[in-house]
C-alpha positions as CSV (number, residue, x, y, z in Angstrom):
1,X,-53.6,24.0,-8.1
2,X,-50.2,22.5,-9.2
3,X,-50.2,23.0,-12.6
4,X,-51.6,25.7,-15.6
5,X,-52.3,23.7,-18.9
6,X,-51.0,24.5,-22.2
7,X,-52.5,27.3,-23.7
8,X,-54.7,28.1,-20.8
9,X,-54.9,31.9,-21.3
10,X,-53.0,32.1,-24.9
11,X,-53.9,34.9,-26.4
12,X,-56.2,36.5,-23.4
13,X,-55.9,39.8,-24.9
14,X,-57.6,41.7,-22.0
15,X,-55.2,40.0,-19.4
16,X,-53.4,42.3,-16.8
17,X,-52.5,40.6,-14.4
18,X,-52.4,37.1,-12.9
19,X,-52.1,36.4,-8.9
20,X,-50.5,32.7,-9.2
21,X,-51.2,30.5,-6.4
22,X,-47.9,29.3,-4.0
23,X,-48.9,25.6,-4.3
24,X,-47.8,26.0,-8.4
25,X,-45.2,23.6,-9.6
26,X,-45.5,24.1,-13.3
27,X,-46.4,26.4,-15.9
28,X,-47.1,24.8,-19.4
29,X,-46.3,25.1,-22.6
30,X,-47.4,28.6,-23.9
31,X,-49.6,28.9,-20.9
32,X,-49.7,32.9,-21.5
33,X,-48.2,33.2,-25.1
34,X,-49.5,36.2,-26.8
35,X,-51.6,38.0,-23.5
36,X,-50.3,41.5,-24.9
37,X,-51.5,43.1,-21.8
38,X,-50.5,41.6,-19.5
39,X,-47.5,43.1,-17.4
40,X,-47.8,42.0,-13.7
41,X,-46.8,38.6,-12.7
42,X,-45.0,37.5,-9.1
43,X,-44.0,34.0,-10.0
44,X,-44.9,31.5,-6.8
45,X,-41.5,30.5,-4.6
46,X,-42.4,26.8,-5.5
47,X,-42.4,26.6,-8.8
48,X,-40.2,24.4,-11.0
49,X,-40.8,24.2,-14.4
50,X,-42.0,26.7,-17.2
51,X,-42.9,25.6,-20.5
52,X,-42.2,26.6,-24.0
53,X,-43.2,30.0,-24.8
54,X,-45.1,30.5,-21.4
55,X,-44.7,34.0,-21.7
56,X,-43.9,35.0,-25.3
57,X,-45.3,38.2,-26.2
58,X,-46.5,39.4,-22.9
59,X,-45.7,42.9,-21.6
60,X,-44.1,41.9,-18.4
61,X,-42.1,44.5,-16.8
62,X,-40.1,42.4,-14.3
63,X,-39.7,38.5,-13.4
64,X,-38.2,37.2,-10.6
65,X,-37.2,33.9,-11.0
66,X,-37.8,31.8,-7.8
67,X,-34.8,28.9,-6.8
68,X,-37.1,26.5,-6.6
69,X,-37.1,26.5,-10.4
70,X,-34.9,24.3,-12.2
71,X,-36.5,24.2,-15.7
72,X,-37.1,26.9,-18.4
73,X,-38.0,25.5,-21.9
74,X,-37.5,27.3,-25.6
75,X,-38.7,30.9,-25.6
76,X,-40.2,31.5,-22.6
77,X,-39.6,34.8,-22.3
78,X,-39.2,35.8,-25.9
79,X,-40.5,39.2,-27.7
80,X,-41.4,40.6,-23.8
81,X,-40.4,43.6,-24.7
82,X,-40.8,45.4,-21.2
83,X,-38.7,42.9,-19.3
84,X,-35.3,45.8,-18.0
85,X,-33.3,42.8,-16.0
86,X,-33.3,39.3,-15.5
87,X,-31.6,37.3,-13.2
88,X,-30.7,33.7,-13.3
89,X,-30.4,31.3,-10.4
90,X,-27.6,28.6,-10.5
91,X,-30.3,25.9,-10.1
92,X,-31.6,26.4,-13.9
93,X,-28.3,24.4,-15.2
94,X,-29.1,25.5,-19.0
95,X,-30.7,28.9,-20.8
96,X,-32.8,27.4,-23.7
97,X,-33.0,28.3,-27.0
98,X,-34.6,31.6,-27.5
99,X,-35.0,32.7,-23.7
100,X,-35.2,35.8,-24.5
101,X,-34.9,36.1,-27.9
102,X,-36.0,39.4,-29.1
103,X,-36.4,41.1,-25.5
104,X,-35.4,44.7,-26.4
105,X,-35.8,46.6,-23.2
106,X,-33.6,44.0,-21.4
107,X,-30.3,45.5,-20.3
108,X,-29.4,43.9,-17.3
109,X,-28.6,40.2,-17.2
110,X,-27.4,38.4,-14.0
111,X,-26.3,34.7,-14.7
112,X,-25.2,32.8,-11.3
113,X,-22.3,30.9,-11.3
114,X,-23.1,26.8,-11.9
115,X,-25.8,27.6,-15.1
116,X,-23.9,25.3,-17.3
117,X,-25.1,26.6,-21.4
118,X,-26.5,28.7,-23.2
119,X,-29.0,28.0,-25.8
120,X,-29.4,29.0,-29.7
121,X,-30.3,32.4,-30.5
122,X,-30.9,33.2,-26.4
123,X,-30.4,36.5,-26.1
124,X,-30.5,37.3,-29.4
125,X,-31.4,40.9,-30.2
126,X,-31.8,42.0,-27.1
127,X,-30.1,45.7,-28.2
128,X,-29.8,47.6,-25.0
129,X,-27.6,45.0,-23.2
130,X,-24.4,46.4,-23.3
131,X,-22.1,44.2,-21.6
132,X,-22.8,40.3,-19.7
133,X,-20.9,38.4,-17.4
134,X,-20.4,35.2,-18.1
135,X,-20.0,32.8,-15.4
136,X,-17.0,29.8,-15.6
137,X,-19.1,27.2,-15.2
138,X,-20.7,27.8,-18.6
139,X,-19.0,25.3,-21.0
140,X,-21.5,25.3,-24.3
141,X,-23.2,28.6,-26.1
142,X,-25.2,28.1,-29.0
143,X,-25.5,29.5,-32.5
144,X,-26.3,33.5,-32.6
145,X,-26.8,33.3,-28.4
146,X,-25.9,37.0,-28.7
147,X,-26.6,37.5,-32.4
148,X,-27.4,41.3,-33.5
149,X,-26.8,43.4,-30.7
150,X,-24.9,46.7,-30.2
151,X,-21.5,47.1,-31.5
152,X,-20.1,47.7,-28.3
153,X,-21.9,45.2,-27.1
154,X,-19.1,43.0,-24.2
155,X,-18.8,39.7,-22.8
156,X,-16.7,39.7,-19.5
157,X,-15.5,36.4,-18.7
158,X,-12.8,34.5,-16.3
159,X,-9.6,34.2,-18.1
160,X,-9.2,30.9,-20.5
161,X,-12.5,30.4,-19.5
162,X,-15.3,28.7,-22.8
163,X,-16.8,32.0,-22.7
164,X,-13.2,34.1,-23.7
165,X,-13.2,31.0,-26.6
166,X,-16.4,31.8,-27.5
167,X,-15.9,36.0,-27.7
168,X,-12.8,35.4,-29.9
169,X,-14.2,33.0,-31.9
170,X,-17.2,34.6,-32.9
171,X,-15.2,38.6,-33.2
172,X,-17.2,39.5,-30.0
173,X,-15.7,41.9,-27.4
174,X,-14.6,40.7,-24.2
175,X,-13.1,41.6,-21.2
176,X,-11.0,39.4,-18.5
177,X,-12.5,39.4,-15.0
């Protein structure tokens, strides 16, 4: 198998877990979207693309993002409200809209240097991250990208980097790395 349709297991309610096969290149469009249960997932080490809302409103715990991925579209991960920490390899150039919109639990975020933007509304409430470092090479983030998290809530960021624009613009804290 090299590919899991859209909407294969949407809304598989009784879902636990799913044991993905290392020949997967793609995961469609809201592939697992609204399995509530499930909360185990190793994603394969050749996989490259995951499609809107894959994984929207699962109960994953963890995802490892392989390298071999180099596409995430809108709100893949959003309202998984298990996920802790997420890391992000350089090779995904851009974090869509809603990534992880909603995530709650998430309070550790690792972005690589070379991502390039960050989408609308990405990391939006996602309350218990307290602080994100922000990698040079980002030169675009979008409308509420870190809209209604905690007021002390910080963005640390290279100096005249976009990212120091984009604290002071928006009345966000920031700190010079």
């Amino acid at each position: 198998y090299i590919k899991i349709c859209a909407n294969a297991f949407q809304n598989c309610t009784n879902l636990l877990q799913a044991i993905i096969p290392s020949t997967l290149k793609e995961i469609s469009d809201y592939a697992f979207d609204g399995c509530n249960n499930l909360s185990t997932l190793l994603l394969p080490s050749n996989l490259q693309q995951i499609g809107r809302y894959a994984f929207a409103r699962t109960r994953l715990k963890q995802v490892a993002i392989p390298k071999s991925l180099f596409w995430i579209d809108e709100g893949a991960f959003s309202d998984c409200d298990r996920i802790a920490e997420i890391a992000i390899p350089r090779n995904i150039i851009h974090i869509p809209d809603k990534c992880f919109l909603n995530c709650d639990n998430l309070s550790k975020v690792i972005l690589e240097e070379g991502i390039k933007s960050i989408g609308d509304e990405a990391f939006s409430q996602c309350y218990k991250i307290l602080d994100i470092t922000i990698p040079a090479s980002i030169t675009q983030i979008g409308e509420n990208a870190f809209a209604e998290m905690q007021d002390k809530f910080l963005i640390q960021c290279s100096i005249g980097s976009y990212a120091e624009e984009y604290a002071r613009q928006h009345k966000i804290k920031y700190q010079l790395i």
